[in-house]
Structure formats: structure tokens, C-alpha cells
C-alpha positions in Angstrom: 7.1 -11.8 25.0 9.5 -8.7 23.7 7.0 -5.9 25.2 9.1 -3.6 26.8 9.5 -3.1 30.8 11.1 0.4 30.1 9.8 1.6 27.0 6.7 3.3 26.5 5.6 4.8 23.3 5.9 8.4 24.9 9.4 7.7 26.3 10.9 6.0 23.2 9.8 9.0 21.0 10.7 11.9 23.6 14.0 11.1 24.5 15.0 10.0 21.0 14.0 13.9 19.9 15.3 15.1 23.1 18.9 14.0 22.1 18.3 14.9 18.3 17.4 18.1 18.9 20.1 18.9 21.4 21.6 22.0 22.0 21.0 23.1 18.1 16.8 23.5 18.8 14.5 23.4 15.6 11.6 25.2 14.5 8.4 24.4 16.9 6.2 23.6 13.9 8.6 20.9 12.4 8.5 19.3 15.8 4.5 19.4 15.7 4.2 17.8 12.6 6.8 15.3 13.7 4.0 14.7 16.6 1.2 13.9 14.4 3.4 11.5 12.9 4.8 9.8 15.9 2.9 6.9 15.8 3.6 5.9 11.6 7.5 6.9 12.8 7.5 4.5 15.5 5.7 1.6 13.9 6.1 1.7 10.6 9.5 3.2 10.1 11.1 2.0 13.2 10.0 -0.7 15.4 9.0 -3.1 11.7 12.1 -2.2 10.1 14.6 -3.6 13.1 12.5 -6.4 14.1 12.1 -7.3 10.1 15.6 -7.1 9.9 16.6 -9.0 12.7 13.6 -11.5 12.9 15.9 -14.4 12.6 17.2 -13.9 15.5 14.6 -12.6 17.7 11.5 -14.8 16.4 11.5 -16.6 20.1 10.4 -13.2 21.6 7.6 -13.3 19.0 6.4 -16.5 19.0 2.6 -16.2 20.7 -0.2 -18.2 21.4 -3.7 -17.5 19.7 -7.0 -19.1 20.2 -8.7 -20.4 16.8 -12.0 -21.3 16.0 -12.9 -23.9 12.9 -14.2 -22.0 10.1 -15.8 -24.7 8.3 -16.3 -28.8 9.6 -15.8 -31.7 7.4 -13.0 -34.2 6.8 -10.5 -32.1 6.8 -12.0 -29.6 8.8 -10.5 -26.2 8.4 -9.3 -22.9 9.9 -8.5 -19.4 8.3 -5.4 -18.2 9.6 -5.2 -15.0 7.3 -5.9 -12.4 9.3 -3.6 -13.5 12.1 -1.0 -11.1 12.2 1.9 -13.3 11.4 5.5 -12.2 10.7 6.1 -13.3 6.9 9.9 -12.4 6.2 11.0 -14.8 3.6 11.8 -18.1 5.6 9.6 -21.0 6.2 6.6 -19.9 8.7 7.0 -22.4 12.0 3.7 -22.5 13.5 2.4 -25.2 15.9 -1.3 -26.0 16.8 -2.4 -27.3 20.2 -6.0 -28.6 21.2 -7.4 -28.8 24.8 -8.4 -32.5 24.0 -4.8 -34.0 22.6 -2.2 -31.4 23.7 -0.3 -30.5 20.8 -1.4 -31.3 17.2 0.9 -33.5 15.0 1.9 -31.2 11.6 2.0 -33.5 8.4 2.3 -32.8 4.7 -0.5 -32.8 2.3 0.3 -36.6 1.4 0.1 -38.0 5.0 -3.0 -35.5 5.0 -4.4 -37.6 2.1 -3.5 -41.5 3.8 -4.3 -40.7 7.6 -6.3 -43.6 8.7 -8.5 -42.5 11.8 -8.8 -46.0 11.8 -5.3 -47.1 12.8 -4.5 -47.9 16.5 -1.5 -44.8 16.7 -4.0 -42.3 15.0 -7.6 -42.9 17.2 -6.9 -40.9 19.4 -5.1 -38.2 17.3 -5.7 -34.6 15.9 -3.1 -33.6 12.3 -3.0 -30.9 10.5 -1.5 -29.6 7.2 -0.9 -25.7 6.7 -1.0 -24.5 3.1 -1.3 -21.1 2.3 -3.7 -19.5 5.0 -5.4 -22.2 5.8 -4.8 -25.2 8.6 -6.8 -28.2 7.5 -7.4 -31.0 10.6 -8.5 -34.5 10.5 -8.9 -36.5 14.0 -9.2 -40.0 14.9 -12.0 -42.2 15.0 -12.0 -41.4 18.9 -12.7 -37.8 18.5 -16.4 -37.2 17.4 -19.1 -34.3 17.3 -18.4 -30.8 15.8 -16.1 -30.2 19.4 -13.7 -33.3 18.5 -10.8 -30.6 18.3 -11.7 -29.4 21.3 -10.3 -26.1 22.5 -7.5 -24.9 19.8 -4.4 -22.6 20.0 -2.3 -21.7 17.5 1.2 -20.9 18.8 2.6 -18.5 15.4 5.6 -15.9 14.7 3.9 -12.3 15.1 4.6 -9.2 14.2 5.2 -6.8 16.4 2.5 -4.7 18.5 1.7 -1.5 17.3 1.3 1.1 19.5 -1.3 3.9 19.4 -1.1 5.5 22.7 1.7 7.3 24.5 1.2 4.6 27.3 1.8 1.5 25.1 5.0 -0.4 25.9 7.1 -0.8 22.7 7.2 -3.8 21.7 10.7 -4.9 21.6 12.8 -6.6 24.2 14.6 -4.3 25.9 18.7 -4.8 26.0 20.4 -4.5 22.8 17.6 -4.7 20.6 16.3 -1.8 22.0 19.3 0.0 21.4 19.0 -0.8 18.2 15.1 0.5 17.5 16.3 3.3 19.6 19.2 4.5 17.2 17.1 3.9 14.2 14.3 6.7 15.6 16.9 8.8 16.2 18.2 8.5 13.1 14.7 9.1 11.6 14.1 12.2 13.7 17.6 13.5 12.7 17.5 13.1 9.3 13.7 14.8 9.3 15.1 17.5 11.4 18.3 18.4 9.6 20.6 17.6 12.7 23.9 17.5 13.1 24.1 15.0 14.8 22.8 12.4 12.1 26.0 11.1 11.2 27.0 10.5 14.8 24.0 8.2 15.2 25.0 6.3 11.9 28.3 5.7 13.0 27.3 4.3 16.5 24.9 1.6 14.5 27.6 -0.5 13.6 28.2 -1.4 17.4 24.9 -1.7 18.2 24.2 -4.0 15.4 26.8 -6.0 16.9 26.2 -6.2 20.3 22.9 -7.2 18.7 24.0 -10.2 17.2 26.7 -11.1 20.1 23.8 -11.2 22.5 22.1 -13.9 20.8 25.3 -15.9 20.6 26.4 -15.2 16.7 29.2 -13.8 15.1 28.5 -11.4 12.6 30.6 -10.9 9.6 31.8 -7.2 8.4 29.9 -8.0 5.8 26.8 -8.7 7.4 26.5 -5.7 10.0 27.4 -3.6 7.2 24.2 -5.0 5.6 22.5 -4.1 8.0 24.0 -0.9 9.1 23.2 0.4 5.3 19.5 -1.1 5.7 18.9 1.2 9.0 20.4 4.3 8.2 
């Protein structure tokens, strides 16, 4: 799980305007419209940015367990999945799909879909699955009968991150240098909306922080790529 042990909504925001605002001070009704928006900042323009731009990396802290009901029986049998709130960015979608009576599910493409033989001595006992668009189709083995042959089912899926809607919600990123990171880029927000000085401080620490990012995962980033990413958060 990447929910913060540190973080709260209220904290992140505060001290990231604390430090913006400084010494310098701002007008008292910029900082109460900046207030309504504190929730949109810190979702949409923050905390979705970083973790979209560094979901490669940090899809383990994301990856979370679900239950799932069948949405309509048959042979294949099969789920909805589209309003799971699943983390899309580009690459192929790793999912995996486990059932109370089996353990875990055995993924296969639509062809070994089409030519299972519940029949077979290896597949009586088994539950498959194919995932195609938003939908998980199941078959099962000739051992698994009545409309609760799947049994209990969890879907194990890369989220998106929690958003939070209360000053007491924990952010939802793992704190370390990750953190760091969704910490800089709220400054950065708060600074730029606020006219401070100090914006271009913050933009020149990213660079570091992006890199300690990627060090702390085990990878060497090129100039190249923190520079990417540096001009994607600022």
C-alpha cells in the first residue's frame, strides 16, 4: 500500500503553502481561494501527475486487491471491470484474478479461451480467464458446478491513487522520496499560483528529487530522462 504514515491531506497542503509563502506573505483572499481548491490541487494537479509519471516504477505500491462479483453466468461467464479504478498509463494492464475455490485463476488468450476442454484431466478442477477490454470472461472445469463454481473472487489490479476529500485523509503516496517528489510539485503549484519568488528555487531542486526517485527503486536515470520529467512537473 503507498498511503502515507506522515502525510495527511491537511499537512501536505499547509506546509507546502507555509514554505511558498515565506517571509514575502500574499494577499488573504488569494490564499482562500487557493483553499477551496485544495482538494482539485492535491489530486488532480499533484498527487495524479507524479504517480502518472512515475507509475512504472511505483505500480507495486499500487497494486490492490478487489472483490468481484459475476455480472452475467454462462460459458464464459463474465465480469465488468470498468468502473474499477484502474491505472491505465500506456503499458500493458497486469491484473491477476484469484477465487476462494482454486486460489489463483490461470490468465489465457482468447484462443486457449476458445479450445479449453473442462473435460481434460489438468483443466477439471480449473478456473481461466481472458481479459479484453473491460471485461474478464471465466470458464471452469467440469468439477466446478452451480452458479457459485467460481466461488469467492478477487481481482488483484494496478490502481490509481486515493483521492482525498478530507483534511484527515492520508495522501496516498509512499512516503520517502516519492513524497518528496509530490511534495515539490505542490509547492511548485502553490508558487506559481501565488507569484512567489521562490518558484524557481523549487524547480531547480526537482532535478534531485527526481533522482533520488529513480535511485531508490534501483535505476539509473539518464540526463535525458529526469530532464523529461523535470520539464513534465514544473
Amino acid at each position: 500500500m503507498a498511503l502515507s504514515k506522515i502525510y495527511t491531506a491537511q499537512r501536505f497542503y499547509s506546509d507546502s503553502l507555509l514554505d511558498v509563502v515565506g517571509e514575502f506573505g500574499v494577499a488573504s483572499d488569494q490564499v482562500k481561494v487557493l483553499n477551496l481548491e485544495r482538494f482539485d490541487l492535491i489530486n488532480r494537479r499533484a498527487i495524479d501527475v507524479v504517480v502518472g509519471e512515475f507509475y512504472s516504477i511505483l505500480a507495486k505500491d499500487y497494486f490492490r486487491p478487489q472483490e468481484i462479483e459475476i455480472s452475467q453466468d454462462g460459458d464464459p461467464a463474465m465480469i465488468d471491470i470498468e468502473d474499477l479504478p484502474m491505472m491505465k498509463v500506456g503499458q500493458s494492464l497486469k491484473i491477476e484474478l484469484q477465487s476462494s475455490v482454486t486460489g489463483l485463476a490461470r490468465p489465457v488468450s482468447f484462443q486457449q479461451m476458445q479450445t479449453f476442454n473442462p473435460n481434460s484431466v489438468m483443466e477439471q478442477n480449473r478456473i481461466i480467464y481472458h481479459y479484453a477490454g473491460n471485461k474478464l470472461y471465466l470458464r471452469s472445469g467440469v468439477n466446478l458446478t452451480g452458479t457459485d463454481r467460481f466461488g469467492d473472487l478477487t481481482i488483484w489490479f494496478p490502481s490509481i491513487p486515493d483521492d482525498v476529500a478530507a483534511d484527515d485523509d492520508p495522501i496516498d503516496v509512499p512516503d520517502g522520496p516519492a513524497m518528496e517528489v509530490a511534495i515539490i510539485r505542490m509547492k511548485i503549484l502553490l508558487a506559481d499560483r501565488l507569484g512567489s519568488p521562490k518558484l524557481e528555487m523549487y524547480k531547480e531542486d526537482l532535478p534531485v528529487l527526481i533522482q533520488e526517485l529513480f535511485q531508490n527503486y534501483g535505476i539509473t536515470a539518464t540526463k535525458e530522462k529526469v530532464a523529461q520529467k523535470t520539464k513534465a512537473l514544473s
